[in-house]
C-alpha positions in Angstrom: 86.7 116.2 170.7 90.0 115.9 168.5 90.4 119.5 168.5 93.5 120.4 170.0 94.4 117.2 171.0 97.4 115.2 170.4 96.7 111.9 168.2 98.8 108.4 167.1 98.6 106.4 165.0 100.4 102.9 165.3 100.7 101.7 161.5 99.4 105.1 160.4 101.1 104.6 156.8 98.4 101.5 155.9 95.4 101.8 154.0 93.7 102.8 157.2 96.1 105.6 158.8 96.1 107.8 155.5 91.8 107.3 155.1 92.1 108.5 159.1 95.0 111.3 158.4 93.0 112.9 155.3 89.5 112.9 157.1 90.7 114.5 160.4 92.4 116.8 158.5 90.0 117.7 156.8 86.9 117.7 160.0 89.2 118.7 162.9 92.2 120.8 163.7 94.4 118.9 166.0 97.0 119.9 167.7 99.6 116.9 166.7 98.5 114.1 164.5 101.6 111.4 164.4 102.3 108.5 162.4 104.1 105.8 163.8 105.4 102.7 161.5 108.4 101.4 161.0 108.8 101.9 156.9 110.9 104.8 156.5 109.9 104.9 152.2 105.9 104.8 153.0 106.5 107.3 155.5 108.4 109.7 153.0 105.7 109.2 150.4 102.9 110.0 152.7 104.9 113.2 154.2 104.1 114.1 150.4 100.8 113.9 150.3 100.1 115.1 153.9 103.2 117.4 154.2 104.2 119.2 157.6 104.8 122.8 155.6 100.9 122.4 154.7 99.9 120.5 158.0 101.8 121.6 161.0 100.3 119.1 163.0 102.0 116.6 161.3 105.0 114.3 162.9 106.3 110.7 161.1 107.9 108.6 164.0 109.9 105.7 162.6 109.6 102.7 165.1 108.0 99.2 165.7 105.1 98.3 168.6 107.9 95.2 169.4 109.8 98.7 170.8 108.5 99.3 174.1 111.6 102.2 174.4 110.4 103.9 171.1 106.6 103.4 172.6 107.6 105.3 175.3 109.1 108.0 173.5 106.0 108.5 170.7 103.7 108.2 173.6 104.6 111.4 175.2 102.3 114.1 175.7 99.9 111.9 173.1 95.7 112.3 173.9 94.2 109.8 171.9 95.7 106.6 170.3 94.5 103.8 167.3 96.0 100.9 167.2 96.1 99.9 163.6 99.4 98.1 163.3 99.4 94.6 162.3 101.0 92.0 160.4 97.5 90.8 158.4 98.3 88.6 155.6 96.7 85.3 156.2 99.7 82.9 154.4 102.5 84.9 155.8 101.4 84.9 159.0 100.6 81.4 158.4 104.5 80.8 157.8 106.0 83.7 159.8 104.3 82.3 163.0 106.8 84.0 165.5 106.8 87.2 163.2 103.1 87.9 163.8 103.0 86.8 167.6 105.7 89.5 168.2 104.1 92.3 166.3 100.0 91.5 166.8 100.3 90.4 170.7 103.6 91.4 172.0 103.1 94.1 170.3 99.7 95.2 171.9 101.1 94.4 175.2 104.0 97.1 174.5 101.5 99.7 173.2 98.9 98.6 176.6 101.8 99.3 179.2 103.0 102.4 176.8 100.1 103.6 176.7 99.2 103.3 180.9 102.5 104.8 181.4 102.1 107.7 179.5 98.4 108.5 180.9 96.9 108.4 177.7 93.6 109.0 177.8 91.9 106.7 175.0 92.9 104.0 172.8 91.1 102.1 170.1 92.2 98.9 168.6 91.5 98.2 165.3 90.2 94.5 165.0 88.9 91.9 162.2 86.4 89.5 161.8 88.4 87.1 161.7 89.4 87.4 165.3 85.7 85.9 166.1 86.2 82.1 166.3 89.3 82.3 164.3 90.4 79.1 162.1 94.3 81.1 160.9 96.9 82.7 163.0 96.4 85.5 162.0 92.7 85.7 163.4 93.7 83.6 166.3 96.5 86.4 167.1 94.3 89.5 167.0 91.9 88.0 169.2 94.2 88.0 171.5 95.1 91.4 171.2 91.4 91.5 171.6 91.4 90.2 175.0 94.3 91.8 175.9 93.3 95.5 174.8 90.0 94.8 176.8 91.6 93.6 179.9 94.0 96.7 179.6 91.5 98.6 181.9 91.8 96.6 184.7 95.7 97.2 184.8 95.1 101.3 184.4 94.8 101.6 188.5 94.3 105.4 189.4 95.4 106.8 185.6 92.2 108.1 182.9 93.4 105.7 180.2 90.7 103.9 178.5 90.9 100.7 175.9 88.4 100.2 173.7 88.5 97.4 170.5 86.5 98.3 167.2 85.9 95.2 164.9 84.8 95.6 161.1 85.0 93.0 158.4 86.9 93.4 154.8 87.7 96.6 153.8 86.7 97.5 150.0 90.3 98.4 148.0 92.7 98.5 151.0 96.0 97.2 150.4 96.2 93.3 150.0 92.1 93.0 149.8 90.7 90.7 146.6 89.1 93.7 144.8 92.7 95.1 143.3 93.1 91.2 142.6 90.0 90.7 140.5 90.4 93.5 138.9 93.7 92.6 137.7 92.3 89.0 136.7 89.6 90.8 134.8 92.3 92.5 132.4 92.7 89.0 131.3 89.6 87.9 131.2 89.5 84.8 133.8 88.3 85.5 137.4 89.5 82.8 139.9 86.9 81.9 143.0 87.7 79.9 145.8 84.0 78.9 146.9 81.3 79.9 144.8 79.0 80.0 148.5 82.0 82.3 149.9 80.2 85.4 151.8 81.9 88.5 153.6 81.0 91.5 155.3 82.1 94.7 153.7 82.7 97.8 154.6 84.3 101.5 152.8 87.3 103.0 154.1 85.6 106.1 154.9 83.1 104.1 156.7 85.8 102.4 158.8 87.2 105.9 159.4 83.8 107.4 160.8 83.4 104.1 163.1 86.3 104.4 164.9 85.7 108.4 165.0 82.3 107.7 166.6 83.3 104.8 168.6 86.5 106.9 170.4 83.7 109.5 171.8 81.0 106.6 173.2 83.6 104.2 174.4 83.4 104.1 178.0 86.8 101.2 178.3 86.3 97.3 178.2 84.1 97.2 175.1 84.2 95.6 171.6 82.3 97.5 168.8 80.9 96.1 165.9 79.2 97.9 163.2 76.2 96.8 161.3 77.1 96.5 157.9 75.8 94.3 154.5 77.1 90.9 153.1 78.4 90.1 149.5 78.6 86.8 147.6 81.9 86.5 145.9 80.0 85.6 142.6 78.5 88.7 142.9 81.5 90.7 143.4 83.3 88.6 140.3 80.3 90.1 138.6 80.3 93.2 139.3 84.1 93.9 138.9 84.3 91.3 135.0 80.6 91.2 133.8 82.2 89.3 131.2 85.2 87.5 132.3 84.9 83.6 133.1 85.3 82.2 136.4 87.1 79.3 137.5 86.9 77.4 140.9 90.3 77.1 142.6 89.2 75.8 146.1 89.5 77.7 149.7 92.9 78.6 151.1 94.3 77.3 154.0 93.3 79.6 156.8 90.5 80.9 154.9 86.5 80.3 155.8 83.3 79.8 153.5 81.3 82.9 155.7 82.9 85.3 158.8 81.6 85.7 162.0 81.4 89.3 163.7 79.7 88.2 166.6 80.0 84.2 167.9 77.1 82.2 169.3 79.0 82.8 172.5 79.0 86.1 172.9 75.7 86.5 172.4 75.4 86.9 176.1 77.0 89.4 176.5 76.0 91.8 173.4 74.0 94.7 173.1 72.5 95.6 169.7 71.9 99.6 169.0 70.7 101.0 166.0 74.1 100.7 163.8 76.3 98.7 165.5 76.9 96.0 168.5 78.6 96.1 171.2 80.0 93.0 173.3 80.6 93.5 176.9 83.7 92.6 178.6 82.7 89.2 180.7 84.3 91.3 183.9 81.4 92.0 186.2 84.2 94.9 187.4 83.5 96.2 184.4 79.4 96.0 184.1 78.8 99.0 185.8 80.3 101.2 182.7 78.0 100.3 180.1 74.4 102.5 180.1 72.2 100.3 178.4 69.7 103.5 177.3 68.6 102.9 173.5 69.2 99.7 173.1 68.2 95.7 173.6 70.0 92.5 174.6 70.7 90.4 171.9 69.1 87.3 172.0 70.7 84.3 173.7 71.4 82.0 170.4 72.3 85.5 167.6 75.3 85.2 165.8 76.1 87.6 163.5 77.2 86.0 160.2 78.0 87.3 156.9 75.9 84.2 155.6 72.6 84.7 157.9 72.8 88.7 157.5 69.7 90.2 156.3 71.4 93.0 154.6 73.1 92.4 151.3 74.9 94.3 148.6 73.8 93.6 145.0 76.1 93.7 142.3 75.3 97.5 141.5 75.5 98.4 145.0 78.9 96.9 144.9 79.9 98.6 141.3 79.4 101.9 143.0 81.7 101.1 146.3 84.3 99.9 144.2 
C-alpha cells in the first residue's frame, strides 16, 4: 500500500518516527517519506542516519502542528499521514498546562482541517493509554485529541480523507520511558519504585511500528485500535534490569496511576475484540455502517482491559530479552 505513495510524519524525529522511517525503508519504496518537527538539531542528526543522497525519498520540514500555514504547506500532495507529535511528559505537561493544550489539541485540530483540506487520504493518530480514563493532563489532553481525530470524519463532507486513532501502552526504551532510568540507577546500585503493585502494558517499538502499519490498511475512519499486548510488574522489571541492586519505595507521582486502562468499563459497549487487538467504535450511529464485524465478537458488557486484570504477563526473562 505505501509503495509510491507520499507519507508524513508529524513528530517524525521522536522515538517513534525514526523506528517508522528505518522499517518502511527498509519493507517499502515510497515515493516521499517526510518528517515534520520543529527541532532543527534532531532533524540534522536524523538526515544522517537516514540521508536524502542514500534515500531520495527523504524530505525534513521544520514546523509545529500549532502552524496551521506550515500544515498547509507539508500537507501538499501528502497520501498518508501519522500523527505522532506530542508534548508527553507527565510533570511538564502538569506545569506547562497551556503548552500541551496548544500542541496535543490545538494542534490536532490544525493537522484535522490540514489534513481535510489537502484531500489526504488517511491519517492515524498515535494515542496512549493513558488517554483511557485519564487522572494527568497530559492523558486528559490526548483523549481529546482522541475524540477529536475520531470526529474528524464527520467534517470530511465529499473528500476520501479518513481518521483513524491507534492506542498502545508504554513503549520499551523510547525516549523519556523508566527503562533508560533504571538502568542508570542500576550503575549505582539502588533502584527507586514508586508502588511496588505498579503494573503497565508494554509494547516494542518495532511492534508499535507494525500496529500502526497494519492498522493504516484495515482502518475504515471513526475507529480506535487497541492491540493486545502483556503486563509487567515494576518489581519485576527492577529485577530484570539490577538482579542485584536494592530497591527503595519513593511513592506514586502526581499524575501517575497504580495500573493503566486500554479499554474503560465504558466503552465496553462499543468494542470489538479480534484475534490481536480491539477496536472501539465511534458512539456515531453515522458511523456504524463502516465497521464489518466478520471475525470477531462483541466484548462483553462489563470488560475492561487493565494492565492489572490482563491475562498475559511478561516474566522477568521475557523482559531481559525486550530490553
Amino acid at each position: 500500500m505505501l509503495n509510491g505513495k507520499n507519507i508524513l510524519i508529524t513528530g517524525g524525529t521522536g522515538s517513534f518516527g525514526k523506528k517508522f522511517t528505518e522499517i518502511v525503508l527498509k519493507k517499502y519504496k515510497p515515493g516521499k517519506l517526510v518528517i515534520f518537527s520543529r527541532d532543527e538539531l534532531k532533524q540534522s542528526e536524523m538526515a544522517q542516519q537516514f540521508p536524502d543522497s542514500k534515500y531520495n525519498c527523504m524530505r525534513y520540514f521544520i514546523g509545529d502542528v500549532r502552524d496551521k500555514e506550515r500544515l498547509h504547506r507539508a500537507f501538499h500532495n501528502v497520501d498518508f499521514i501519522i500523527h505522532a507529535a506530542a508534548l508527553k511528559q507527565v510533570p511538564a505537561a502538569e506545569y506547562n498546562p497551556f503548552e500541551a493544550v496548544k500542541t496535543n489539541i490545538l494542534g490536532a485540530q490544525n493537522v484535522i482541517n490540514a489534513a481535510i483540506d489537502q484531500k489526504i487520504k488517511r491519517v492515524i493518530a498515535l494515542s496512549t493509554d493513558k488517554a483511557a480514563n485519564p487522572i494527568n493532563l497530559y492523558g486528559a489532553t490526548k483523549l481529546c485529541s482522541d475524540k477529536l481525530f475520531v470526529a474528524g470524519n464527520s467534517y470530511v463532507g465529499r473528500n476520501e480523507t479518513l481518521f483513524s486513532v491507534v492506542r498502545y501502552g508504554n513503549v520499551v526504551g523510547s525516549r523519556g520511558s523508566v527503562i533508560p532510568f533504571f538502568k542508570k540507577c542500576a550503575d549505582n546500585g539502588m533502584i527507586p519504585i514508586t508502588d511496588p503493585r505498579m503494573t503497565r502494558f508494554w509494547i516494542t517499538l518495532d511492534q508499535g511500528v507494525d500496529f500502526v502499519l497494519k492498522c493504516m490498511e484495515r482502518m475504515v475512519g471513526g475507529e480506535l485500535f487497541v492491540p493486545k499486548l502483556p503486563s509487567m510488574n515494576i518489581m519485576d522489571l527492577a529485577k530484570a534490569i539490577g538482579p542485584k541492586c536494592k530497591t527503595k519505595i519513593v511513592g506514586i507521582r502526581p499524575g501517575e496511576k497504580l495500573h493503566e486502562v486500554m479499554v474503560p468499563r465504558d466503552e465496553a459497549i462499543n468494542t470489538l475484540e479480534y484475534k490481536d487487538f480491539y477496536l472501539i467504535k465511534p458512539a456515531f450511529q453515522f458511523f456504524q455502517r463502516r465497521f464489518c464485524e466478520d471475525g470477531c465478537k462483541k466484548a462483553p458488557d462489563d470488560f475492561e482491559y487493565n494492565s492489572a486484570t490482563n491475562t498475559w504477563w511478561l516474566a522477568a526473562d521475557e523482559m531481559k530479552m525486550m530490553i
